[in-house]
C-alpha positions as a Markdown table, in Angstrom:
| # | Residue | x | y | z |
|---|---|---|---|---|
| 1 | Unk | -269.5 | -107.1 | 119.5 |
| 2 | Unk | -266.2 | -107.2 | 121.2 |
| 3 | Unk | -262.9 | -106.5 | 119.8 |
| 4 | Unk | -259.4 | -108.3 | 120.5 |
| 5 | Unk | -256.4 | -105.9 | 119.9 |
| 6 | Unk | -253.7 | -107.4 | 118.1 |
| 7 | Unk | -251.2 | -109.0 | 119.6 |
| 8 | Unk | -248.1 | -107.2 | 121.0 |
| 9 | Unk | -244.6 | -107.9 | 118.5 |
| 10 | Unk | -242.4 | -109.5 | 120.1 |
| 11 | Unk | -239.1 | -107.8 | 120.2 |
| 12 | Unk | -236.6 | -109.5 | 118.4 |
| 13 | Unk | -234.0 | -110.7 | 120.6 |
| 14 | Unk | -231.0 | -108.4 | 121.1 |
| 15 | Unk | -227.6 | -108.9 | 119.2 |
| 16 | Unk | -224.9 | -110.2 | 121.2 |
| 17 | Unk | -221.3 | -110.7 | 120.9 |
| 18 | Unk | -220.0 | -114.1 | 120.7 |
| 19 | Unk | -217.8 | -115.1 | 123.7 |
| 20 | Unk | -214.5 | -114.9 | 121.4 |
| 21 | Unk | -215.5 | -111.4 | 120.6 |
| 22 | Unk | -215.6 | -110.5 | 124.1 |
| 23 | Unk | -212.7 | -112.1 | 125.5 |
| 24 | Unk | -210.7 | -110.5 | 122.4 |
| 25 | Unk | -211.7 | -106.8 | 122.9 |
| 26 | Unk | -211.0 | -107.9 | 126.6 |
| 27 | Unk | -207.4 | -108.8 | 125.7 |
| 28 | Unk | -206.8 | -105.4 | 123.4 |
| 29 | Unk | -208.7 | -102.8 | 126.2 |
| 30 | Unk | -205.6 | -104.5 | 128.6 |
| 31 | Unk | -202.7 | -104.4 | 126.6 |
| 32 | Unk | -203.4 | -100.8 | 125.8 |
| 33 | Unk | -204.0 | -100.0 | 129.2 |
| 34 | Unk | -200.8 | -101.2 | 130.1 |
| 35 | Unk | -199.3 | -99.6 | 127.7 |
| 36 | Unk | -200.2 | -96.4 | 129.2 |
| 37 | Unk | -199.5 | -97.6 | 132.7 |
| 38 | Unk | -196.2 | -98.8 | 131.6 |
| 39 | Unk | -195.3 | -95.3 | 129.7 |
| 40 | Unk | -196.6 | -92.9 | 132.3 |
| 41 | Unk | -194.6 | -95.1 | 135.4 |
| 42 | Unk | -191.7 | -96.1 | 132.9 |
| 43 | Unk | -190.1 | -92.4 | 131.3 |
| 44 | Unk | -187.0 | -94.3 | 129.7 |
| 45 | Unk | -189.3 | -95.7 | 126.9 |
| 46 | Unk | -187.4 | -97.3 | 124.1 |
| 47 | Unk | -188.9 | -94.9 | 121.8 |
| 48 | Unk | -187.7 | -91.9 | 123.8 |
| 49 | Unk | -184.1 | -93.0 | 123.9 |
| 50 | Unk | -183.9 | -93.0 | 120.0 |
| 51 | Unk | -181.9 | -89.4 | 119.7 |
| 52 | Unk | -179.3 | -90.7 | 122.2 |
| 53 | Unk | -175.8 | -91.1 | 121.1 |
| 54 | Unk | -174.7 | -93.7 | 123.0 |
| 55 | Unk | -173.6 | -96.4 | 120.9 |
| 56 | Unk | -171.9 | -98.6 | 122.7 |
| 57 | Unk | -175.2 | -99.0 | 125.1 |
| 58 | Unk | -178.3 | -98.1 | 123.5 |
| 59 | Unk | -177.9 | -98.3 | 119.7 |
| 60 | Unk | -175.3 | -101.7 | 120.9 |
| 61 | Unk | -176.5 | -104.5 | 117.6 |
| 62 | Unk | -175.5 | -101.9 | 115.3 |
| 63 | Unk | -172.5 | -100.5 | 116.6 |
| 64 | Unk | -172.1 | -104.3 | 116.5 |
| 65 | Unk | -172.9 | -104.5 | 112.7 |
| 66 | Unk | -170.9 | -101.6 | 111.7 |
| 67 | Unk | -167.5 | -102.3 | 113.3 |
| 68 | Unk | -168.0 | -105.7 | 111.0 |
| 69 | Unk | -168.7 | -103.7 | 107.8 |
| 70 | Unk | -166.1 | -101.3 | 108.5 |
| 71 | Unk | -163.9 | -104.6 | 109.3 |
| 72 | Unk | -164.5 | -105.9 | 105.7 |
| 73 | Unk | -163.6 | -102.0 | 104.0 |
| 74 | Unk | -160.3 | -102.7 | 105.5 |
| 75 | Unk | -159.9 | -106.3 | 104.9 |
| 76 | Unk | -159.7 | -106.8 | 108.6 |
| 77 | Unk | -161.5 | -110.1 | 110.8 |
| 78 | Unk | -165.0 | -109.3 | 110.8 |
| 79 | Unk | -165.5 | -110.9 | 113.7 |
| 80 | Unk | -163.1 | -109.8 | 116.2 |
| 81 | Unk | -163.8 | -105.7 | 116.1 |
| 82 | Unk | -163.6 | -104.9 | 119.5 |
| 83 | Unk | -167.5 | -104.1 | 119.8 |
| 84 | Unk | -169.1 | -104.7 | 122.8 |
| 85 | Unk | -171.2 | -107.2 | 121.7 |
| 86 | Unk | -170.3 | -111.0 | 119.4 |
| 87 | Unk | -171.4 | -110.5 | 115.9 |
| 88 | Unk | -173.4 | -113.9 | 115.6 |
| 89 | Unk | -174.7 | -112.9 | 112.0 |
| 90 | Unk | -173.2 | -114.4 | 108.5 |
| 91 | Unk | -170.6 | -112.3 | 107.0 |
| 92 | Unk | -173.5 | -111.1 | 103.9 |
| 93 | Unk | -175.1 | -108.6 | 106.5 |
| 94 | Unk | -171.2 | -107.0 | 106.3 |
| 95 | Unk | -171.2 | -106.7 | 102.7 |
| 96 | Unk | -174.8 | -105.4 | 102.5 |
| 97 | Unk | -173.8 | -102.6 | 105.2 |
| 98 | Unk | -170.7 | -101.7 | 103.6 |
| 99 | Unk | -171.9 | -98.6 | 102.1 |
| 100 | Unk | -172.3 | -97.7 | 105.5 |
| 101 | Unk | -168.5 | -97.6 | 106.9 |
| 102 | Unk | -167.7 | -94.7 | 105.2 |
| 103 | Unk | -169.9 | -92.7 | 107.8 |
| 104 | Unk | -169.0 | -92.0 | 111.7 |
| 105 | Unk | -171.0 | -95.0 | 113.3 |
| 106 | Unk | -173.8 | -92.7 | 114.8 |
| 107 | Unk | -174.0 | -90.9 | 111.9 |
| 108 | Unk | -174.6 | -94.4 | 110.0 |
| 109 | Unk | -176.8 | -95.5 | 112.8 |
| 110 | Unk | -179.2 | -92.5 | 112.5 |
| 111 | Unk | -179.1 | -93.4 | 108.5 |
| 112 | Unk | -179.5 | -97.0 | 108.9 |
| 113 | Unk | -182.9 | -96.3 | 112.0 |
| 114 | Unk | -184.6 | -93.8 | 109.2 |
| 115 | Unk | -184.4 | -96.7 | 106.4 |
| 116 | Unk | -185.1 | -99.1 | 108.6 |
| 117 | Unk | -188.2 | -97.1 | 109.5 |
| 118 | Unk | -189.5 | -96.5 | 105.6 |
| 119 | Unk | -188.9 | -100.4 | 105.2 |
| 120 | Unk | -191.2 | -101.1 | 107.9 |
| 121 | Unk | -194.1 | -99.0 | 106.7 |
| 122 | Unk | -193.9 | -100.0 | 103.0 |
| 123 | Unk | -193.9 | -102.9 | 103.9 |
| 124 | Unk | -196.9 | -102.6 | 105.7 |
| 125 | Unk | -198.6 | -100.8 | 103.2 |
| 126 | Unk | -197.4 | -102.9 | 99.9 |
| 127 | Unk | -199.0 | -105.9 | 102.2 |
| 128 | Unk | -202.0 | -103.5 | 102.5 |
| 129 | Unk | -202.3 | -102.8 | 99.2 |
| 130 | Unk | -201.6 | -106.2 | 97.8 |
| 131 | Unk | -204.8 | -107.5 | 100.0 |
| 132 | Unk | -206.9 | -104.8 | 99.1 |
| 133 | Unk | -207.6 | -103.9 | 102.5 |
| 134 | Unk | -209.7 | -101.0 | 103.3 |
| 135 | Unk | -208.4 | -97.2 | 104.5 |
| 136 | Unk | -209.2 | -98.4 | 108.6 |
| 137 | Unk | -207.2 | -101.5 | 108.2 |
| 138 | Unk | -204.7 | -100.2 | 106.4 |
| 139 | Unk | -204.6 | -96.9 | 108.6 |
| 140 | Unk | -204.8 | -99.0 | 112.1 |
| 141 | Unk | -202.2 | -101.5 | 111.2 |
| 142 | Unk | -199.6 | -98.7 | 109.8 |
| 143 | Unk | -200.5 | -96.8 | 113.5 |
| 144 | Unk | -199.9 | -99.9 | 115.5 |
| 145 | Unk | -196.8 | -100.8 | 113.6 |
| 146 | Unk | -195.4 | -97.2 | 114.6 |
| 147 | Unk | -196.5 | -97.5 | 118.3 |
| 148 | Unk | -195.7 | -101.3 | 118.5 |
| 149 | Unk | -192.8 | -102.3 | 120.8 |
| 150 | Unk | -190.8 | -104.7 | 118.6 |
| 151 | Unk | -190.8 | -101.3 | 116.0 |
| 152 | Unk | -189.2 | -99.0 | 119.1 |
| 153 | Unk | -186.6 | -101.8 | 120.0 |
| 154 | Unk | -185.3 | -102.8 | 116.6 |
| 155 | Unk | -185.0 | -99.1 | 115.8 |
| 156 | Unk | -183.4 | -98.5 | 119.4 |
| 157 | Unk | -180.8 | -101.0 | 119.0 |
| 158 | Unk | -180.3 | -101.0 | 115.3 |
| 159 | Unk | -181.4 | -104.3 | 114.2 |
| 160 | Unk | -182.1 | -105.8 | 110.7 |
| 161 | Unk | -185.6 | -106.8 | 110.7 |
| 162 | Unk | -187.0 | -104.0 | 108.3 |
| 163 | Unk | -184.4 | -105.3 | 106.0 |
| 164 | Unk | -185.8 | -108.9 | 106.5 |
| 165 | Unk | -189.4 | -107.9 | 106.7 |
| 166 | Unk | -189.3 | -106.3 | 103.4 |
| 167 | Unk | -187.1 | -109.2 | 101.9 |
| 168 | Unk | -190.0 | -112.0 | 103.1 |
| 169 | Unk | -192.8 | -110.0 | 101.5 |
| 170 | Unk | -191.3 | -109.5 | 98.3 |
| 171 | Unk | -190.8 | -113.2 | 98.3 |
| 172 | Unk | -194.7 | -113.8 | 99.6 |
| 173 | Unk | -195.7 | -110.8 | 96.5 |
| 174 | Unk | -193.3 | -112.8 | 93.8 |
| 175 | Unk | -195.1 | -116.2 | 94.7 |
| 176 | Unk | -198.7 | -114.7 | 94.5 |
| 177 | Unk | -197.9 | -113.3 | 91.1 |
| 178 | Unk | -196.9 | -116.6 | 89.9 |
| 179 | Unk | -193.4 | -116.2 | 90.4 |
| 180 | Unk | -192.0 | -119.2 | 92.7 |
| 181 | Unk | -188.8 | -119.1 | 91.6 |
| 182 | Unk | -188.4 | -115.4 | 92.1 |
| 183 | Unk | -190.3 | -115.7 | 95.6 |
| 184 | Unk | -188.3 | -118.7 | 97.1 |
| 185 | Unk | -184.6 | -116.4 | 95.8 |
| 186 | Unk | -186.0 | -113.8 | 97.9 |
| 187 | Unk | -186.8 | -116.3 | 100.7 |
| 188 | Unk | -183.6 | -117.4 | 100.6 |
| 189 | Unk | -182.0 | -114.4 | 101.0 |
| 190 | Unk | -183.7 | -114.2 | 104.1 |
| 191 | Unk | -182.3 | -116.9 | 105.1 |
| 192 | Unk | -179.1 | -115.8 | 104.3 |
| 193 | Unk | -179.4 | -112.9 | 106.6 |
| 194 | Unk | -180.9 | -114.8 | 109.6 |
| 195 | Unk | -180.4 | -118.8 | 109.3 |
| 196 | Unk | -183.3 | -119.0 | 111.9 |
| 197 | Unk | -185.6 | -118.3 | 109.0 |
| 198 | Unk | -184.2 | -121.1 | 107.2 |
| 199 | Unk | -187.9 | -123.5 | 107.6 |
| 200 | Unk | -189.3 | -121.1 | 105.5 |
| 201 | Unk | -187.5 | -123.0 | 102.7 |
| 202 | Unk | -189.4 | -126.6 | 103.8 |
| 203 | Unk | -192.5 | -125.2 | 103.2 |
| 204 | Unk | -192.0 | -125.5 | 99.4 |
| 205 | Unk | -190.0 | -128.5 | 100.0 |
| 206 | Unk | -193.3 | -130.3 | 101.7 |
| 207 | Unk | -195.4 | -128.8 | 99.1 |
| 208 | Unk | -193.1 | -130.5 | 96.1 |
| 209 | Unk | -193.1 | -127.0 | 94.7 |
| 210 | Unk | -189.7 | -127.5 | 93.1 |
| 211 | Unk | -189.3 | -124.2 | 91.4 |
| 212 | Unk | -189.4 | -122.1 | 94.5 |
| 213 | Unk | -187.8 | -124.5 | 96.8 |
| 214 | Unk | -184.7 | -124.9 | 94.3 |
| 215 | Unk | -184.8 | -120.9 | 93.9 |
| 216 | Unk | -184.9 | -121.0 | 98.2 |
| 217 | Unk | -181.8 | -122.9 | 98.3 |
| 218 | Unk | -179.8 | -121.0 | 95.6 |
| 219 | Unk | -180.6 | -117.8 | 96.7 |
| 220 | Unk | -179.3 | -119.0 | 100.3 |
| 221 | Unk | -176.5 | -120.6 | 99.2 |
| 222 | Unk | -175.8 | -117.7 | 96.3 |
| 223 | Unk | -175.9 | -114.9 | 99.0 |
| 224 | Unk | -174.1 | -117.2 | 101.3 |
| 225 | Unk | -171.1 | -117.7 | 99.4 |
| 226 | Unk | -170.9 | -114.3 | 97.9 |
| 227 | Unk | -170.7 | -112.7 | 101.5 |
| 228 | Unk | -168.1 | -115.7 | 102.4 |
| 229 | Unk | -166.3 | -114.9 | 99.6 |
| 230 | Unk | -166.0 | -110.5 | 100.4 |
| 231 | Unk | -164.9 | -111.4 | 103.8 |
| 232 | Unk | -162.7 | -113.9 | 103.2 |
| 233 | Unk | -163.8 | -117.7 | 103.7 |
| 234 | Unk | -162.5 | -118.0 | 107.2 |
| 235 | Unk | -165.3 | -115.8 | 108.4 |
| 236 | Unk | -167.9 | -118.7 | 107.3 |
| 237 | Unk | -166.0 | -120.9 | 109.6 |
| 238 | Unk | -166.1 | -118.0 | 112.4 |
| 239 | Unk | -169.3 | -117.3 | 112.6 |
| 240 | Unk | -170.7 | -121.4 | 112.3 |
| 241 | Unk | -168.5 | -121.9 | 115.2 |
| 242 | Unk | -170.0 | -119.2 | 117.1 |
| 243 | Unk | -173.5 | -119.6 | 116.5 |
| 244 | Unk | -173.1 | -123.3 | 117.8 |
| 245 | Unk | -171.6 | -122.3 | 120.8 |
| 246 | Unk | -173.6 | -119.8 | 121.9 |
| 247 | Unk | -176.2 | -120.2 | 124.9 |
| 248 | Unk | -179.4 | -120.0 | 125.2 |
| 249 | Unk | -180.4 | -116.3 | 126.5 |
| 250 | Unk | -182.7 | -116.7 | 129.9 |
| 251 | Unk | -184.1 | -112.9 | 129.3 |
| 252 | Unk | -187.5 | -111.5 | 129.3 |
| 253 | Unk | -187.4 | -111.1 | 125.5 |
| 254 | Unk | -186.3 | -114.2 | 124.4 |
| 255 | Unk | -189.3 | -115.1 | 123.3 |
| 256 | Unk | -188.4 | -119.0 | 121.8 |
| 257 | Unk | -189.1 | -122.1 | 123.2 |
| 258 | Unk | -185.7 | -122.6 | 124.8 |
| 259 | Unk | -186.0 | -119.5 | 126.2 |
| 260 | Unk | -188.9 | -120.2 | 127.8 |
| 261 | Unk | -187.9 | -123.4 | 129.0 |
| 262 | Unk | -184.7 | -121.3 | 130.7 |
| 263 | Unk | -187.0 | -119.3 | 133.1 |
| 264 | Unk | -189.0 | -121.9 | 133.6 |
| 265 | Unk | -185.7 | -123.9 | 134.8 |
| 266 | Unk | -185.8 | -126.8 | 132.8 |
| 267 | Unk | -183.0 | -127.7 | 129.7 |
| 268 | Unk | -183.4 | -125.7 | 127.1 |
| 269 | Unk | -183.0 | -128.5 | 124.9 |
| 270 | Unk | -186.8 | -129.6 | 126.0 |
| 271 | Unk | -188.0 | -126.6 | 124.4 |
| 272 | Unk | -186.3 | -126.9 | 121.6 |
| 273 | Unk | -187.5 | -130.6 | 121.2 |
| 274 | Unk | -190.7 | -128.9 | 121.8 |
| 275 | Unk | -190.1 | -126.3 | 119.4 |
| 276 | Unk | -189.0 | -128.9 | 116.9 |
| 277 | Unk | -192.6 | -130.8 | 117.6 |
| 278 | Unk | -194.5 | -127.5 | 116.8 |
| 279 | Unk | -192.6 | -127.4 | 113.3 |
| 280 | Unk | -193.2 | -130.6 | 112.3 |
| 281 | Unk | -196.7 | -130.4 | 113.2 |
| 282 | Unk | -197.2 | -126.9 | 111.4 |
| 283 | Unk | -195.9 | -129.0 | 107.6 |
| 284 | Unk | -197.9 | -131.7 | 108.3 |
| 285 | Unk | -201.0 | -129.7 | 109.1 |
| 286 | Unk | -200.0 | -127.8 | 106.3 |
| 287 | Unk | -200.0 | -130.4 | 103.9 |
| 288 | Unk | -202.9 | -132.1 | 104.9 |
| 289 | Unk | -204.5 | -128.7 | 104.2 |
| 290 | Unk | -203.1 | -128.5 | 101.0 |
| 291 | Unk | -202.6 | -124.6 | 102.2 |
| 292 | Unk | -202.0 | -122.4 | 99.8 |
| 293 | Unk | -198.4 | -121.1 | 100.2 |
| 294 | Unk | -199.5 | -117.6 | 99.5 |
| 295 | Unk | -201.6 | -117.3 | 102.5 |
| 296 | Unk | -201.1 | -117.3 | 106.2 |
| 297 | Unk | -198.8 | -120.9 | 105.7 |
| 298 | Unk | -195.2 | -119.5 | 104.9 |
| 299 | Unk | -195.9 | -116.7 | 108.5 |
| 300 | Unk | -196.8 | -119.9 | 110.3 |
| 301 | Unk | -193.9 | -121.8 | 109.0 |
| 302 | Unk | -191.9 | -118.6 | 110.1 |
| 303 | Unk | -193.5 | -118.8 | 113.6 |
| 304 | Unk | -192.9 | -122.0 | 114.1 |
| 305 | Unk | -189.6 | -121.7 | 113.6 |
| 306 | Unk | -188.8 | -118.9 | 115.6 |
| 307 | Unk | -190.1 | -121.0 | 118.5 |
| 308 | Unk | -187.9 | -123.4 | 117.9 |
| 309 | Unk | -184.7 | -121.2 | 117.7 |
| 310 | Unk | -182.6 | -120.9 | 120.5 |
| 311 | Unk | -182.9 | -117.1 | 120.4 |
| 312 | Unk | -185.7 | -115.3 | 118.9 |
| 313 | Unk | -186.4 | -111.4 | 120.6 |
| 314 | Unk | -189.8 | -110.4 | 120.6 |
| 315 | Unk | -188.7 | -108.0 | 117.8 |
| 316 | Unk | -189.1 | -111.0 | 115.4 |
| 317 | Unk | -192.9 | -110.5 | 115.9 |
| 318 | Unk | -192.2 | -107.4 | 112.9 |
| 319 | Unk | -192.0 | -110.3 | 110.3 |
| 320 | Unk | -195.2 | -111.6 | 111.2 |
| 321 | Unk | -197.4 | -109.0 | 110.8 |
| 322 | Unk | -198.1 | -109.4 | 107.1 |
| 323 | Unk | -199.8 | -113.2 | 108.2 |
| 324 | Unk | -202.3 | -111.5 | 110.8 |
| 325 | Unk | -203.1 | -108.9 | 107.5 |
| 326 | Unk | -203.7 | -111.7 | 105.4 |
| 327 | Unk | -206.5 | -113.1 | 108.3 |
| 328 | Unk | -208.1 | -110.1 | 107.9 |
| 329 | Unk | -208.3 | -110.6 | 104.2 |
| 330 | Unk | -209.8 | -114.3 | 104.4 |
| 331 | Unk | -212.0 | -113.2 | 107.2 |
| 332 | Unk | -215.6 | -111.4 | 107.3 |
| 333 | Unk | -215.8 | -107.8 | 108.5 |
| 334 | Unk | -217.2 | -108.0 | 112.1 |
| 335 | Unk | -216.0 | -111.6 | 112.3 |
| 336 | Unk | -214.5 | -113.3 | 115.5 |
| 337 | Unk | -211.5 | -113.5 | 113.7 |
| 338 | Unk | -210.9 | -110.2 | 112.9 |
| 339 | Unk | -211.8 | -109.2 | 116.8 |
| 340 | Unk | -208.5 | -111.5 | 117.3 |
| 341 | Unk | -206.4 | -109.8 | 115.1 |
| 342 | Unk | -207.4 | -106.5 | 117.2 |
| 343 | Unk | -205.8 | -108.3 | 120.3 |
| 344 | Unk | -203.0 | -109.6 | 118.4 |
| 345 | Unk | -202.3 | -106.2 | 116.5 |
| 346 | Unk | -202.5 | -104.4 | 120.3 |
| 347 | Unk | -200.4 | -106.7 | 122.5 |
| 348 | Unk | -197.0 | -105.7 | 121.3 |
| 349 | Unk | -197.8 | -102.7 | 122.0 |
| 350 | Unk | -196.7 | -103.8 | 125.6 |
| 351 | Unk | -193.4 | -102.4 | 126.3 |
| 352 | Unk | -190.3 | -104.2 | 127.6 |
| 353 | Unk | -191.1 | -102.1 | 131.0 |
| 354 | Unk | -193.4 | -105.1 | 131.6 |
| 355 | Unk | -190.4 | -107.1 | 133.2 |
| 356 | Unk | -189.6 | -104.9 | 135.5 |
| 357 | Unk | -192.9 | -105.4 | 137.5 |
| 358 | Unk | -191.8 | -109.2 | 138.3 |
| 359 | Unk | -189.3 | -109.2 | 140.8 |
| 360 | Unk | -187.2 | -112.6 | 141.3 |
| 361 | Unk | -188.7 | -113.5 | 144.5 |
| 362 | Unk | -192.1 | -113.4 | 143.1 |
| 363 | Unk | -193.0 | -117.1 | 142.3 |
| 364 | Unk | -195.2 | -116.0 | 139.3 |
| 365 | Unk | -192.2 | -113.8 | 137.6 |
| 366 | Unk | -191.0 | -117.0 | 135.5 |
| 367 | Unk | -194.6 | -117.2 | 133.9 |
| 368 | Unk | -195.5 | -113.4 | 133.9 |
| 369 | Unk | -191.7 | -113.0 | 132.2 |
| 370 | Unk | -192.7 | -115.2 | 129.6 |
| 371 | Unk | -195.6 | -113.0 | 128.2 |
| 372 | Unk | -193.5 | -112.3 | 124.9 |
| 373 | Unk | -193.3 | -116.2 | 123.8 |
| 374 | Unk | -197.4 | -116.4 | 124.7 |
| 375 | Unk | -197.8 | -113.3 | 122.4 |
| 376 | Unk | -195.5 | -115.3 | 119.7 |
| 377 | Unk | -197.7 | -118.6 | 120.5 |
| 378 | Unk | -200.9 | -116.6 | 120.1 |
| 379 | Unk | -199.7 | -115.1 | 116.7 |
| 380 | Unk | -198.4 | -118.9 | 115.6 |
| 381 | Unk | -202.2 | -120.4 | 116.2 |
| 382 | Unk | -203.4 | -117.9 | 114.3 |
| 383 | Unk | -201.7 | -118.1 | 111.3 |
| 384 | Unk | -201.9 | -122.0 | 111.2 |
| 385 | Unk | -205.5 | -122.1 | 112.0 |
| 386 | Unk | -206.0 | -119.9 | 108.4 |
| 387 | Unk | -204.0 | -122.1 | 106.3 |
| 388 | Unk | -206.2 | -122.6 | 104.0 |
| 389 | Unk | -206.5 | -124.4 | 101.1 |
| 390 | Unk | -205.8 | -122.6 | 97.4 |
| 391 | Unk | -208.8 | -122.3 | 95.2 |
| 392 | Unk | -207.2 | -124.4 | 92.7 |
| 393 | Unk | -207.0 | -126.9 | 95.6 |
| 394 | Unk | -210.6 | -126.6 | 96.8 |
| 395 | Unk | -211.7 | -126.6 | 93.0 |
| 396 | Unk | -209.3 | -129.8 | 92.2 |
């Protein structure tokens, strides 16, 4: 009698990453080689010029910022110090730094880079922490944010965003507690600080949340007035007239439409038309979603509207960071998505060295000079694409 052997199993097929996978540990594996590149070829790095004590240079936005506050101790014109640089920032960010006249300026400067620093990482961490995110998440976005580029240069040049990055998420925390009024005050206040924040406030606006959009626009106006009112209400006038007149910045950093559309030797006022489009698009995809204004939809607001502004550093990308957290929140461990926010977590690691391996007689140096506004673009498709709705509004 013959026998048959059984039949061979067939080997189940091997796993493989999906394409978006790929192409997103592709993206991460080059920033961070650059990054080395750029360090090892580039010894000046941003975050090894922190100790210097040139002000007037290096530490220039808030030498800038603390000739104002010292300005308003004395009762003086805020806006005509004698720093190198134009103060183009309402006369509030002089009364908030106040405290900070009293010191010699790189003595305040040194104080002011060491706040700004803790700001940055609770932030972080209370965004961490409010998503429930795991130890690696929480550890790798807290590493990243400490090696990132936008971290080195606002603490290099002494800039406010940890101020306004911890302002934003206490408005985002206030509003997911189920207190809109509270959130959109704190909102406000943002925009207080830095007017090119200001389409935050629309997104409860669009929404018809009235509570927080009416608590937006008092706490703008509220902190408005008050720092009008400490400086004197000329300064108001000041500094509207000179953030009207001010030009468009054709640098590498300028990371905003206009900006973009300055290398790229067009008008600037076609990308801010364009910029303007991409706003109006992100509400009305927003509301169509019903998106719940707790998740990734105030960031992409945010985004949107620092494409649109005339000047918008790559810096900015600091107030961002909380939206890409929340993706990883809404998103499955292992997921395509999450592989993105790997790329989009590594890119700014990319220093500001990058420009200087574009020369202006290389025809590609107006594209490869606007990698900072494709890095802002990338981060503002993200967010939108994970506006989702509420669970009230699925459930409804």
């Amino acid at each position: 009698m013959s026998t048959t052997s059984p039949p061979s199993p067939v080997e189940a097929p091997a796993r493989r990453w999906p394409a978006g996978r790929i192409a997103a540990a592709g993206v991460a594996a080059v920033a961070l080689a650059l990054t080395v590149v750029l360090h090892a070829t580039h010894p000046n790095a941003l975050v090894t010029l922190l100790p210097a004590p040139d002000m007037r240079d290096l530490h220039v936005d808030f030498d800038t910022f603390w000739h104002s506050a010292v300005a308003l101790v004395h009762g003086t014109d805020i806006y005509d110090t004698g720093a190198k640089l134009r103060n183009l920032n309402p006369p509030v960010l002089s009364l908030l730094l106040a405290p900070l006249a009293g010191f010699a300026s790189l003595t305040a400067y040194r104080i002011f880079a060491v706040l700004t620093l803790l700001l940055v990482l609770g932030a972080v961490l209370a965004v961490c922490r409010e998503l429930r995110l795991g130890r690696g998440w929480t550890a790798a976005a807290a590493l990243a944010m400490l090696a990132s580029s936008p971290l080195h240069g606002t603490l290099l040049l002494g800039q406010i965003y940890g101020l306004l990055l911890v302002v934003l998420v206490g408005g985002w925390v206030a509003d997911r507690h189920g207190h809109p009024v509270l959130g959109g005050i704190l909102y406000g206040v943002a925009v207080a600080l830095k007017p090119s924040l200001a389409p935050v406030l629309l997104l409860p606006l669009v929404q018809r949340r009235w509570p927080a959009f009416w608590g937006g626009v008092g706490g703008a106006a509220g902190a408005t007035v008050v720092g009008a009112l400490a400086a004197g209400p000329s300064s108001a006038v000041d500094w509207v007239r000179m953030a009207l007149s001010e030009p468009v910045p054709d640098v590498l950093d300028n990371a905003a439409f206009p900006g973009l559309a300055m290398r790229l030797h067009v008008p600037s006022a076609i990308g801010t038309v364009l910029g303007l489009v991409v706003l109006v698009a992100t509400l009305t995809w927003i509301v169509r979603r019903r998106a719940d204004p707790t998740g990734t939809a105030p960031w992409a607001v945010i985004a949107a509207g620092l494409l649109m502004s005339p000047i918008s550093w790559h810096n900015y990308l600091l107030l961002l960071w909380p939206g890409i957290l929340v993706v990883v929140a809404l998103t499955a461990a292992g997921s395509t998505a999450r592989a993105r926010v790997g790329a989009l977590l590594a890119l700014p690691l990319i220093p500001v060295s990058w420009g200087d391996l574009w020369q202006d007689t290389n025809p590609w140096s107006p594209l490869a000079r606007s990698l900072y506004c494709a890095i802002l673009l990338a981060y503002w498709l993200t967010l939108l694409h994970h506006a989702r709705a509420s669970a009230s509004h699925t459930a409804s």
